[in-house]
C-alpha positions as CSV (number, residue, x, y, z in Angstrom):
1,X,230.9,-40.9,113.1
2,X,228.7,-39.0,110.3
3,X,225.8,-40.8,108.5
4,X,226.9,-41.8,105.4
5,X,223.2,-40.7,103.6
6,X,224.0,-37.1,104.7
7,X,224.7,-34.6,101.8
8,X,225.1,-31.1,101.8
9,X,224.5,-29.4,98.2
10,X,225.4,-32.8,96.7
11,X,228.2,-33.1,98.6
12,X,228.3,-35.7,101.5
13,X,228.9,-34.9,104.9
14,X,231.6,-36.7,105.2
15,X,234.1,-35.0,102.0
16,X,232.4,-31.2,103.7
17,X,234.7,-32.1,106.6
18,X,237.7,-33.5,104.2
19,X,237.1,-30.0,102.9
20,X,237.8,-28.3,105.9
21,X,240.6,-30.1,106.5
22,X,242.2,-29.6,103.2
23,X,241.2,-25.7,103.7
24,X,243.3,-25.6,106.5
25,X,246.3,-27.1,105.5
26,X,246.1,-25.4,102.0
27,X,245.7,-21.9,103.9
28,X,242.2,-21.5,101.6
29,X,239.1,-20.3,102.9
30,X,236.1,-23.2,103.2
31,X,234.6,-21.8,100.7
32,X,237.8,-21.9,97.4
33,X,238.6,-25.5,99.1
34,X,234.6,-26.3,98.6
35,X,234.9,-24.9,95.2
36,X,237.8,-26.4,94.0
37,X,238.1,-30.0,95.4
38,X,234.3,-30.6,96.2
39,X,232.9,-31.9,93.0
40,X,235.4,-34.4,93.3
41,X,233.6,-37.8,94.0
42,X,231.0,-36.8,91.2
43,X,233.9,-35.8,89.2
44,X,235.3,-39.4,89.7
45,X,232.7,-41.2,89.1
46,X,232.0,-39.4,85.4
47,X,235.9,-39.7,84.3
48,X,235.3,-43.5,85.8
49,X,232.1,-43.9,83.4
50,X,233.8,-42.4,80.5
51,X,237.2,-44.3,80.5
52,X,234.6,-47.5,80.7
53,X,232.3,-46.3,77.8
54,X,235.1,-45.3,75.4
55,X,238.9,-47.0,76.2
56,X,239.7,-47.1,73.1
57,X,239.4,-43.6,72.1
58,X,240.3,-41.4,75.7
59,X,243.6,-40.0,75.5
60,X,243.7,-38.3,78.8
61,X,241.7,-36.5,81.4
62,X,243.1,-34.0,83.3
63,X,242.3,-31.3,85.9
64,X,243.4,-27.7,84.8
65,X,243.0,-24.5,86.4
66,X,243.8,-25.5,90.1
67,X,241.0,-27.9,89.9
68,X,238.5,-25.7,88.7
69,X,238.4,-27.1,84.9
70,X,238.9,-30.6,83.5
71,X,240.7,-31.3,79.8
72,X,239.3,-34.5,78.4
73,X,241.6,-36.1,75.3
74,X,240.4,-38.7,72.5
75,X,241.7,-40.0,70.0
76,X,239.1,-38.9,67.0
77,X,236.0,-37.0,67.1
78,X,234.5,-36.1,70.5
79,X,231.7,-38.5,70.8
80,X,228.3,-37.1,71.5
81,X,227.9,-39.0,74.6
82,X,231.0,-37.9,76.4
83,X,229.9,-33.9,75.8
84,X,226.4,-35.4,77.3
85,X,228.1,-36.9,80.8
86,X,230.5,-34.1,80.8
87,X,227.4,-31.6,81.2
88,X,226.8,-32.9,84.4
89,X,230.0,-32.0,86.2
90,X,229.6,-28.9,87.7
91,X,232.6,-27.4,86.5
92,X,234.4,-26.4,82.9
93,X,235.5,-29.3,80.7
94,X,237.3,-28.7,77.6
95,X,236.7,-32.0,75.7
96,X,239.6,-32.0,72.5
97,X,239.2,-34.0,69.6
98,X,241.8,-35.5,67.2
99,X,244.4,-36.4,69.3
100,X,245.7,-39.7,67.3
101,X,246.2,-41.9,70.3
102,X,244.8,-43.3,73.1
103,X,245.5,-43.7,77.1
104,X,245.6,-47.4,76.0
105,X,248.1,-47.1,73.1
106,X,250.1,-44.9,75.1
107,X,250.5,-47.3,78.1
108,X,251.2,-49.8,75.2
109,X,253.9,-48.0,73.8
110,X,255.3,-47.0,77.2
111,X,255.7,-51.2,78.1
112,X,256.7,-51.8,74.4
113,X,260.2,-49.7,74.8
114,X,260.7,-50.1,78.9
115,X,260.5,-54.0,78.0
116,X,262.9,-53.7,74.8
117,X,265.4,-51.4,76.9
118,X,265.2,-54.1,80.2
119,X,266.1,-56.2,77.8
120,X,269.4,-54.4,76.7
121,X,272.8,-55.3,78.3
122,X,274.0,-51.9,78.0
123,X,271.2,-50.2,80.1
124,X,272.0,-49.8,83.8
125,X,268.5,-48.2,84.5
126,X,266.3,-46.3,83.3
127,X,262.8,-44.5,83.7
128,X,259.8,-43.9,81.3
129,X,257.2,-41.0,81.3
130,X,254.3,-40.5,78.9
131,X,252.7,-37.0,78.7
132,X,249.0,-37.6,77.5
133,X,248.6,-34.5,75.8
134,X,251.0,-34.5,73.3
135,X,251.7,-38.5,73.1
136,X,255.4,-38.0,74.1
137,X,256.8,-40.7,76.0
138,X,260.1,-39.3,77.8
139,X,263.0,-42.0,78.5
140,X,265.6,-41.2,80.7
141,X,268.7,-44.1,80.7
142,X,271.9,-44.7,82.8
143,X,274.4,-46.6,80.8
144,X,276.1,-49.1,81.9
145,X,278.9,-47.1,81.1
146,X,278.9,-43.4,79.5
147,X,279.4,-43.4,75.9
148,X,281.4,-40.6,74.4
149,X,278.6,-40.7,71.8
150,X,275.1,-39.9,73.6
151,X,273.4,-40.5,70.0
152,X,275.4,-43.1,68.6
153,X,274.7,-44.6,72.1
154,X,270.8,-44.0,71.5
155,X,270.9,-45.5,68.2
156,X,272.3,-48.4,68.9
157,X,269.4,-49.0,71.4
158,X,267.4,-49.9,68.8
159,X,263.9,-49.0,69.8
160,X,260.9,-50.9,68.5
161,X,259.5,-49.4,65.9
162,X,255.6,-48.2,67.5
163,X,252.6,-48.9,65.8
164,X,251.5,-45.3,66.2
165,X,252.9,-42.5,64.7
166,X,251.4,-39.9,66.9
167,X,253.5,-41.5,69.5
168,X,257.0,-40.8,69.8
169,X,259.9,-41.5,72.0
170,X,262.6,-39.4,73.3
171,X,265.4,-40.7,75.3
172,X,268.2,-39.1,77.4
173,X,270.9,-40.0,78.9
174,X,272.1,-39.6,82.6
175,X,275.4,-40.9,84.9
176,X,272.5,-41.0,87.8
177,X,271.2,-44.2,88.7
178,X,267.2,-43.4,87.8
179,X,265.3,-46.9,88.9
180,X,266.3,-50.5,89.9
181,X,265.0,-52.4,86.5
182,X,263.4,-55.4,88.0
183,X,265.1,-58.8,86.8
């Protein structure tokens, strides 16, 4: 058992052997596995503290770079404050402004046309995907039955209208069964 209080370098005790473990069974050295996954907790609790302070405005954070860099999304200007806690991560975020959406609107949008398809007699299943970096919400659907028409098919779906226009929806079709829609 390790004493929780015990940090090495910031990093406690207890994620130093994580690290070795993960070392190991990624074939890196201690060192790249400390380097790219050790910042992790602290990198947690910063994303944590800015989806709280701003959830109407993040788009997306991601890692980058084999977890070596961070991308940080909002939907307008960059605030001041989130270029202030990003400076404490110690390692390369790339915050991007501008985006038009948030992670919220996004999951919105992403409920808005899984509930309206459910809701279709003509969809067997279906899945939904959103990318948060480009706002893109992918929809792949098994018929019922295979139309002859993939787009008139499509069309006569129907989907809501979203209330964002940096938002958008694309939606396939497929004779594979792609998720039991719950009834």
């Amino acid at each position: 058992m390790t004493d929780p209080g015990v940090a090495i370098d910031g990093i406690p005790y207890a994620e130093l052997v994580d690290l070795g473990a993960i070392a190991e069974s990624e074939g890196i050295s201690y060192e790249e596995a400390i380097d790219r996954f050790g910042s992790q907790s602290s990198n947690s609790r910063v994303i944590d503290q800015l989806n709280a302070e701003f959830p109407d405005e993040i788009s997306g954070v991601g890692y980058v770079d084999d977890q070596r860099g961070l991308r940080v999304g909002f939907k307008g200007p960059i605030p001041a404050r989130a270029i202030e806690l990003a400076r404490t991560l110690p390692l390369e975020v790339t915050p991007i402004g501008g985006k038009g959406f948030s992670a919220a609107e996004l999951r919105r949008a992403e409920d808005t046309v899984v509930s309206w398809l459910r809701s279709r007699s003509e969809v067997a299943t279906m899945t939904a995907s959103p990318d948060d970096e480009t706002g893109h919400i992918k929809v792949v659907v098994q018929p019922k039955v295979m139309p002859d028409d993939a787009e008139e098919f499509t069309r006569g779906l129907r989907l809501p209208r979203l209330d964002n226009p940096y938002i958008t929806v694309e939606v396939t079709l497929s004779a594979e069964s792609m998720a039991v829609l719950p009834g």
